[in-house]
N, C-alpha and C positions, 0 to 999 in steps of 0.2 A: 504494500500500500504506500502511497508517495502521500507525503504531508501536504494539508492543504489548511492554513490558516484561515480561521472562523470568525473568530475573535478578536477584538485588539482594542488597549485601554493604554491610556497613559499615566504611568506611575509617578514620574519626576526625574527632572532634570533631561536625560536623553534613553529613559528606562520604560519600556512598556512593557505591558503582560499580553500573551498571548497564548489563546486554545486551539488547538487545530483539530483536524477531521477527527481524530482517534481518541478524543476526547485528552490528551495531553494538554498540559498547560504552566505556565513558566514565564521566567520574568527574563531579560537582554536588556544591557549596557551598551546599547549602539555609537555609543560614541567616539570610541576607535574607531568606526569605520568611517566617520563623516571626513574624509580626508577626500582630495582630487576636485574636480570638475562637477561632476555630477551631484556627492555627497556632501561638497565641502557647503555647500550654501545650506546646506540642514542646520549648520550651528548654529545657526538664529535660532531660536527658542519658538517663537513665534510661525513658523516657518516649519520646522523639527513636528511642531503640535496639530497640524493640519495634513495629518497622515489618513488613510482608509483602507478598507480592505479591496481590494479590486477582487470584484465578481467574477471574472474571467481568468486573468492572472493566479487567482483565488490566493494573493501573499500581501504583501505592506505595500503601502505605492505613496507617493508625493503627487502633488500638484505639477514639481518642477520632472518628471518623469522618471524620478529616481524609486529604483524597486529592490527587494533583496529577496534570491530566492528564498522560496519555505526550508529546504533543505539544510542550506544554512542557518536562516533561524531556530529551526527545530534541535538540530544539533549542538546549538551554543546556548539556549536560553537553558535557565536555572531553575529548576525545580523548587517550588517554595512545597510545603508542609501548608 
């Protein structure tokens, strides 16, 4: 089964939580990745916080067209209790 992101909340700072298809869910520190071209203009806070889940993509998307596979995220987010 390929992770497909359901879910998505904003915790703080550059941290949101996220459930995906399999019922997983867990928290990412994306702010390492806001680096280059594409991510870098996420630092804005403002900016960072008008994320969605793209229906089709079915993963985190921007405004500005920045996407991160699920794969990725599912592998890196944190398991909270």
């Amino acid at each position: 089964m390929f992770p497909h992101v359901r879910e998505v909340e904003y915790v703080h700072d550059y941290v949101v939580r996220l459930r995906f298809n399999d019922g997983a869910e867990g928290e990412i520190d994306l702010e390492p990745e806001l680096e280059g071209e594409v991510f870098g203009p996420l630092k804005d806070k403002e900016l960072f916080r008008r994320f969605r889940v793209d229906p089709e993509l079915q993963t985190l998307v921007w405004e500005n067209d920045a996407d991160l596979a699920p794969e990725f995220l599912y592998e890196n987010m944190v398991v909270r209790a």
